[in-house]
C-alpha positions in Angstrom: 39.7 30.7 -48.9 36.6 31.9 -50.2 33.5 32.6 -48.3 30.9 30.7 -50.7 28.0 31.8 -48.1 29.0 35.1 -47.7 27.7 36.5 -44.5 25.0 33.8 -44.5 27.4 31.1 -43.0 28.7 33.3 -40.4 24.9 34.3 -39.3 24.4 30.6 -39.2 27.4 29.3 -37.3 26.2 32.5 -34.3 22.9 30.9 -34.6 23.9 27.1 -33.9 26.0 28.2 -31.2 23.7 30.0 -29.5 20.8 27.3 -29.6 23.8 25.0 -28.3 24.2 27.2 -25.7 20.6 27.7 -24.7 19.9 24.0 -24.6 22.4 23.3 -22.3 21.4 26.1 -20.0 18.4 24.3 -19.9 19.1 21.4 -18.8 21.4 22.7 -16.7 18.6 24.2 -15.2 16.5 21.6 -15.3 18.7 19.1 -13.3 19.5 22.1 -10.7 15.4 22.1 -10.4 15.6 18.5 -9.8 18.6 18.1 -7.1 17.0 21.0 -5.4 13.6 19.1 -5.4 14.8 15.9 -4.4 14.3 14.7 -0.5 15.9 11.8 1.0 12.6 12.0 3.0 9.6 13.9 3.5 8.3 13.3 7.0 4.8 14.0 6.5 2.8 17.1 7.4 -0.5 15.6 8.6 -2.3 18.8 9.4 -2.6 19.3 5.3 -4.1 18.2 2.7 -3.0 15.0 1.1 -2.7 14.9 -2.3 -1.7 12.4 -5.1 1.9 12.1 -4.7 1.6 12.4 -0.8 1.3 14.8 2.0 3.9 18.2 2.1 7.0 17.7 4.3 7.5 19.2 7.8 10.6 21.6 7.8 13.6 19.4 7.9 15.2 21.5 10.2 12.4 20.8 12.9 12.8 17.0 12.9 14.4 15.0 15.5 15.5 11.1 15.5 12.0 10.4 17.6 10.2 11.5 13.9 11.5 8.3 12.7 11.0 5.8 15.1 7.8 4.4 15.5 6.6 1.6 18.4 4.0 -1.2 16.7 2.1 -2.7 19.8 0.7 -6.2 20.1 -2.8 -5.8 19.6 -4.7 -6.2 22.6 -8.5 -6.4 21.3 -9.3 -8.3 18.7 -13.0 -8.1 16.5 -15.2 -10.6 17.9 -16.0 -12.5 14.6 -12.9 -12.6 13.1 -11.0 -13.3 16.6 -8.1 -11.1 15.4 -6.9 -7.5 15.9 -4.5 -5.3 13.9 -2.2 -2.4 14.4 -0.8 -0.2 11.9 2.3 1.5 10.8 1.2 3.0 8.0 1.6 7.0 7.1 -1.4 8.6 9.3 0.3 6.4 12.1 3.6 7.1 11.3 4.6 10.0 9.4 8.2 9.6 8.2 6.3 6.6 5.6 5.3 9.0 3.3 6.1 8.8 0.0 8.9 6.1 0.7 6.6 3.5 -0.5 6.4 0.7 2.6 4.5 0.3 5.7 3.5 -2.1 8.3 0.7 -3.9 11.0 1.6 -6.3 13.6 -1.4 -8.6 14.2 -3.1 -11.1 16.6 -5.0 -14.1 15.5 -6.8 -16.1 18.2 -7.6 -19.3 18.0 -10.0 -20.1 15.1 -9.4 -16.5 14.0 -8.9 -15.4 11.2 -8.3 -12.3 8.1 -11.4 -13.0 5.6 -10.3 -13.1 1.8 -9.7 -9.4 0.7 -7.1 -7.6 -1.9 -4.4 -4.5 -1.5 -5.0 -3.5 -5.4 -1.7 -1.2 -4.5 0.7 -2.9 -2.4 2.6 -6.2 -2.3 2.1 -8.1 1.1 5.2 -9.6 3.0 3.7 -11.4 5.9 5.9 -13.3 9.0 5.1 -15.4 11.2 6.4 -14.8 15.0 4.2 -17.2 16.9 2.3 -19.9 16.7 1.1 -21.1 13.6 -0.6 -19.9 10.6 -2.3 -20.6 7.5 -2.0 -18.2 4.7 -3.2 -18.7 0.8 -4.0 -16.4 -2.7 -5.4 -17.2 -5.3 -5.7 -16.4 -8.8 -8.0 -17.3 -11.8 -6.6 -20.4 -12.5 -4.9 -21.5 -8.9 -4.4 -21.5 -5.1 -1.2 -21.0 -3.1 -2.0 -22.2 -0.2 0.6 -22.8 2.7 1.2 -23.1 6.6 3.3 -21.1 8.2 5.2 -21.5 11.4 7.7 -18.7 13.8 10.3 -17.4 11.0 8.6 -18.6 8.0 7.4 -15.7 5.3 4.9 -15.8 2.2 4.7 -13.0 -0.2 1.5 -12.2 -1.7 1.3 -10.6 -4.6 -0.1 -7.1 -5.6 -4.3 -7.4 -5.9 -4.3 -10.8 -5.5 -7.4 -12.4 -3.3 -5.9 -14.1 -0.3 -6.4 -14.9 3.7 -4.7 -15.6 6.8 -6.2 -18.4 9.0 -4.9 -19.3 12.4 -4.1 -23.4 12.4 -2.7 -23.7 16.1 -4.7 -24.4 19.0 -3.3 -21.1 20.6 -2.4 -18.0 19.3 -0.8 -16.5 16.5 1.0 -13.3 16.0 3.1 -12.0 13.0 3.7 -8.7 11.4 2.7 -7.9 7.2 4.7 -5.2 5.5 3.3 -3.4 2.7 5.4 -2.2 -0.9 2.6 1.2 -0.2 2.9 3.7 2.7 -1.0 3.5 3.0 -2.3 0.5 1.5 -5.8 0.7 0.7 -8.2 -2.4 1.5 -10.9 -4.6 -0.7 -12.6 -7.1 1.5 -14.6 -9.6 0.2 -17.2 -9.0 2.8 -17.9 -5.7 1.2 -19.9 -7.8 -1.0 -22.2 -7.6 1.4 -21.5 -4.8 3.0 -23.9 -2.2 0.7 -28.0 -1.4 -0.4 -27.4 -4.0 -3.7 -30.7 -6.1 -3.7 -30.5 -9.6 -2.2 -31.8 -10.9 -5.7 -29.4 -9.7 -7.4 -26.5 -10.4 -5.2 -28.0 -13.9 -5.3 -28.1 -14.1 -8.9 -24.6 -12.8 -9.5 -22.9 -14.2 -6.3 -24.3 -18.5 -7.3 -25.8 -17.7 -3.7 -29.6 -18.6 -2.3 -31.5 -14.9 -1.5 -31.8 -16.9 2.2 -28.1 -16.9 2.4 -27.4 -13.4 1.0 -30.1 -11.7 3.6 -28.3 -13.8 6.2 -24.8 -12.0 5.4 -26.4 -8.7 4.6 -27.2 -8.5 8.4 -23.8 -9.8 9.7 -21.8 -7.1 7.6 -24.1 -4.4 7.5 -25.8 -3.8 4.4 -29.9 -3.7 3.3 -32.1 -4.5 0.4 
C-alpha cells in the first residue's frame, strides 16, 4: 500500500500517541493527588490558624477514640433575660467536627424563656425536644411556621430563615439543635440594637418610636 503522507503520517500517528499518553499520565496523576489528599476526617488542630476550608488536621497517628467522643452537659446557668442557657458542640468545642459539616448545643429553657428571633445564614437547624414543652416558629416573607413541640417531637428550620424557640410549659424545657455547619455562625435580631446606629434612624427604618428604640439600645448594649 502506498504511503500517501509519506513520513508526515508516521510523525503524526507518534505525535497523537504520545499526547494520548501524556493526558492519561495526567490524570492519572491527578486522581493519585486526590486519593492521597482525601481524609475520612481531619480532627482539628486548634492551636493554628483557621482558614476557609477549616483548621489543619492533628497527625492521624496521634489520635485516640477519646478525640471523638465529646460529653454535651445540661446547661446549668441560664441568661437572666432570656431564662435559657446553651452549650455547644461545635468545632472549637469539639474538634473531630471539622470540616464534616454538622454540629450541636443542648439547651435549657426556663419557664417563660425563651431564644429571641435570630438566623444561621450557613446551617440548617434540626431541633428536638427532650422535655417539657416548646414552641418553635420561622418565618419567611410571605408566611409563619409556627408549631408546639412536645418530648420526641422535631422541627427543621431552614437555612437563614428568621425563627425562635419559646418555652410553652409551666416548667422546664430542654432539647438539643443540630447544625448542617461545624461552626454555625449567629444573626440575632437583637443586634439591631446592639450597635452606635442613631436612634432616629433606627426609628425611622425599624416603624419604631425613638422612645422605644433608646429603651432597647440600653437593654442590648448599643448608643446614639
Amino acid at each position: 500500500m502506498v504511503n500517501l503522507f509519506g513520513g508526515k503520517k508516521s510523525t503524526f500517528l507518534v505525535m497523537t500517541k504520545t499526547m494520548v499518553l501524556i493526558l492519561f499520565f495526567l490524570a492519572l496523576i491527578s486522581s493519585t493527588s486526590h486519593a492521597s489528599n482525601f481524609n475520612d476526617f481531619c480532627v482539628a488542630d486548634l492551636k493554628a490558624p483557621e482558614s476557609p476550608s477549616g483548621y489543619p488536621c492533628l497527625p492521624p497517628n496521634t489520635l485516640t477514640a477519646d478525640n471523638f467522643v465529646f460529653t454535651l452537659q445540661l446547661p446549668n446557668t441560664t441568661n437572666p433575660l432570656l431564662k435559657a442557657g446553651i452549650n455547644t458542640a461545635f468545632v472549637n468545642d469539639f474538634p473531630a467536627l471539622n470540616g464534616l459539616g454538622v454540629s450541636a448545643a443542648r439547651v435549657v429553657i426556663e419557664k417563660d424563656g425563651f431564644f429571641p428571633l435570630h438566623t444561621h445564614s450557613d446551617a440548617t437547624e434540626l431541633i428536638i425536644t427532650v422535655e417539657g414543652e416548646i414552641t418553635a416558629g420561622f418565618v419567611t416573607p410571605t408566611k409563619a411556621y409556627v408549631k408546639t413541640l412536645k418530648s420526641g417531637d422535631l422541627m427543621v428550620i431552614p437555612k437563614g430563615l428568621l425563627h425562635f424557640v419559646v418555652n410553652s410549659c409551666k416548667g422546664k424545657s430542654t432539647g438539643f439543635a443540630v447544625f448542617s455547619s461545624s461552626n454555625p455562625d449567629v444573626q440575632l435580631f437583637n443586634d439591631i440594637f446592639a450597635n452606635n446606629v442613631p436612634s432616629h434612624i433606627l426609628a425611622q427604618t425599624t416603624f419604631l418610636d425613638v422612645a422605644q428604640v433608646k429603651k432597647l439600645k440600653a437593654r442590648f448594649g448599643g448608643s446614639g
